[in-house]
BALOBA-1460 file (C-alpha; in Angstrom, 3 decimals):
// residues 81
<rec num="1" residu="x" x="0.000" y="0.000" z="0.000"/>
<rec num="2" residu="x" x="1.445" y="2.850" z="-1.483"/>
<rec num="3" residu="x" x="0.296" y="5.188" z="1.545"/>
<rec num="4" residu="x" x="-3.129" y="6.274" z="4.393"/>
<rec num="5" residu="x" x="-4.988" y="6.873" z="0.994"/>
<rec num="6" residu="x" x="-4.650" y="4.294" z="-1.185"/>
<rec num="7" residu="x" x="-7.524" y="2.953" z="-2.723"/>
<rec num="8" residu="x" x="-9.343" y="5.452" z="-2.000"/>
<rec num="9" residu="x" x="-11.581" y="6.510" z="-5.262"/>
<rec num="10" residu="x" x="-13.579" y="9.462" z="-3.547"/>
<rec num="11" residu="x" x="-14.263" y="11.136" z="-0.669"/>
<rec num="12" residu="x" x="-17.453" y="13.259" z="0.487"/>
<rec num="13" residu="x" x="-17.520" y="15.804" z="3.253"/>
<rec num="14" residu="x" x="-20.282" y="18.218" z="4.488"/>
<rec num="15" residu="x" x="-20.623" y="21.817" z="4.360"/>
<rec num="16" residu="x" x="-18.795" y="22.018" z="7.774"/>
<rec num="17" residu="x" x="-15.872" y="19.888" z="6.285"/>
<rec num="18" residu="x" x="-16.956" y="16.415" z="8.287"/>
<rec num="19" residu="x" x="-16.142" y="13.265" z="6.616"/>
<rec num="20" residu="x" x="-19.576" y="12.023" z="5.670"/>
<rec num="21" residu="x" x="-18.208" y="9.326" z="2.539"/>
<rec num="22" residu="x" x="-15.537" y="7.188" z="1.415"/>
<rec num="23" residu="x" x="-15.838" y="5.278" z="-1.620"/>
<rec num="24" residu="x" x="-12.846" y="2.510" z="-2.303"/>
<rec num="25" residu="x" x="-11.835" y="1.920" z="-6.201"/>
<rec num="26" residu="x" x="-9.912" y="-2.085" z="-5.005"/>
<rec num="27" residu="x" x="-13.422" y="-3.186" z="-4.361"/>
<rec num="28" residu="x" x="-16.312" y="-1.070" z="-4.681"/>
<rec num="29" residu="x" x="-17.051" y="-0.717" z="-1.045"/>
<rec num="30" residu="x" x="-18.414" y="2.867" z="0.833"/>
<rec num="31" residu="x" x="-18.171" y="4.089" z="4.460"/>
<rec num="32" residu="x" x="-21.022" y="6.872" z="4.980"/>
<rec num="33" residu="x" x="-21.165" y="8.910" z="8.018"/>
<rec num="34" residu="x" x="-23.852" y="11.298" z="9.343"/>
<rec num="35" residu="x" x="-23.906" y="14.047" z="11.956"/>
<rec num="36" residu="x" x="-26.608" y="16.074" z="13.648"/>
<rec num="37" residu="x" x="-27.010" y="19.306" z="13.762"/>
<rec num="38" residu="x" x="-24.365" y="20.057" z="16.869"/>
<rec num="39" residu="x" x="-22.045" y="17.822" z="15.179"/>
<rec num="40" residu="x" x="-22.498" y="14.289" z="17.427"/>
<rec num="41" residu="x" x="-22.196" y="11.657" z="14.845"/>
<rec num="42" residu="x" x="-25.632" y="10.110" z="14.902"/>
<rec num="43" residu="x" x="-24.886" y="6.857" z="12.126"/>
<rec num="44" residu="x" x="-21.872" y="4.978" z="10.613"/>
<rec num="45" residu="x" x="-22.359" y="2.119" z="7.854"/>
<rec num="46" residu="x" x="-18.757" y="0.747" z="7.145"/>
<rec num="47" residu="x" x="-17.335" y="-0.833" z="3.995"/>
<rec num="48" residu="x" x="-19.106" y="-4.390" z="5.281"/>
<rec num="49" residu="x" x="-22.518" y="-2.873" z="5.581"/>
<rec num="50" residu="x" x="-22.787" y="-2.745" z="9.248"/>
<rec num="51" residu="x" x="-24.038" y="-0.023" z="10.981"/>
<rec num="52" residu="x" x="-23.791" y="1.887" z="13.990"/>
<rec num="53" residu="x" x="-26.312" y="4.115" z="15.383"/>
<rec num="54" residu="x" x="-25.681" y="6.623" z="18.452"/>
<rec num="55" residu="x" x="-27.504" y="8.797" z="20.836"/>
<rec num="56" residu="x" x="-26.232" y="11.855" z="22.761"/>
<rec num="57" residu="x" x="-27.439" y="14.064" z="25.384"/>
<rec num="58" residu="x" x="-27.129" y="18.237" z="25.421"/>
<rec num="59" residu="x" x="-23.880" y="18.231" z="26.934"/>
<rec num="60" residu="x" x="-22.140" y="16.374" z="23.680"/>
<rec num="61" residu="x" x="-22.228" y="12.436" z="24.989"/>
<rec num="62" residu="x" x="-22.844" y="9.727" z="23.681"/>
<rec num="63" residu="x" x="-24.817" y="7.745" z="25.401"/>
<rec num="64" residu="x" x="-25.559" y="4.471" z="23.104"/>
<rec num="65" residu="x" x="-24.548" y="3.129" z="20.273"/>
<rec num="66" residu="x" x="-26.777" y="0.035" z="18.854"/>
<rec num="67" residu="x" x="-24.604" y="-2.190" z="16.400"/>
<rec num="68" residu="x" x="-27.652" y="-3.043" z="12.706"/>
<rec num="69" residu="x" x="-30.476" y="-2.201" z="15.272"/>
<rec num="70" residu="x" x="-29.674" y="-3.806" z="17.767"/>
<rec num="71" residu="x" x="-30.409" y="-3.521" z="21.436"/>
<rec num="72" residu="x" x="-28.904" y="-0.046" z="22.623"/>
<rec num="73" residu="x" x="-25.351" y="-0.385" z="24.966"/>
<rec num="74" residu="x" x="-24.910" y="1.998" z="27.436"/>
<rec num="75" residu="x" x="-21.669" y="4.194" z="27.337"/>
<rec num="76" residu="x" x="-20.141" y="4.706" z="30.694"/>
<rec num="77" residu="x" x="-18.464" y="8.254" z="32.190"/>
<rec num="78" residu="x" x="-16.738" y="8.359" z="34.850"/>
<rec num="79" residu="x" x="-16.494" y="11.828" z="36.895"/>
<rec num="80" residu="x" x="-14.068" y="12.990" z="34.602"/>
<rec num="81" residu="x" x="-15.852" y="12.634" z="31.941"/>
């Protein structure tokens, strides 16, 4: 591999300059991302087709993430954080 970016055929981005797609020339595959409003990642789908779905609170958190819908896991914080 020639370098971080090989294989990579395209890549999208939002108007904010988040990385929302990644398509891959070797083999066809696509990673999509997509964000809400505040910028919390709310959905990943990776080159295999599996997706991740997570929830936040107001202070920026995320608070699950549920693995091709899927029962919710908690996300622990500890005082710090």
């Amino acid at each position: 591999m020639a370098g971080a970016d090989a294989g990579i055929e395209r890549i999208s981005v939002d108007r904010l300059n988040r990385l929302t797609g990644t398509e891959y020339f070797e083999n066809g595959l696509a990673e999509s991302t997509t964000f809400d409003l505040v910028g919390n990642r709310e959905s990943h789908t990776d080159r295999l087709g599996d997706t991740r779905d997570f929830t936040s609170n107001s202070a920026n958190e995320y608070l699950t993430v549920s693995i091709n819908g899927q029962q919710p896991t908690p996300l622990p914080y500890d005082a710090a954080g």
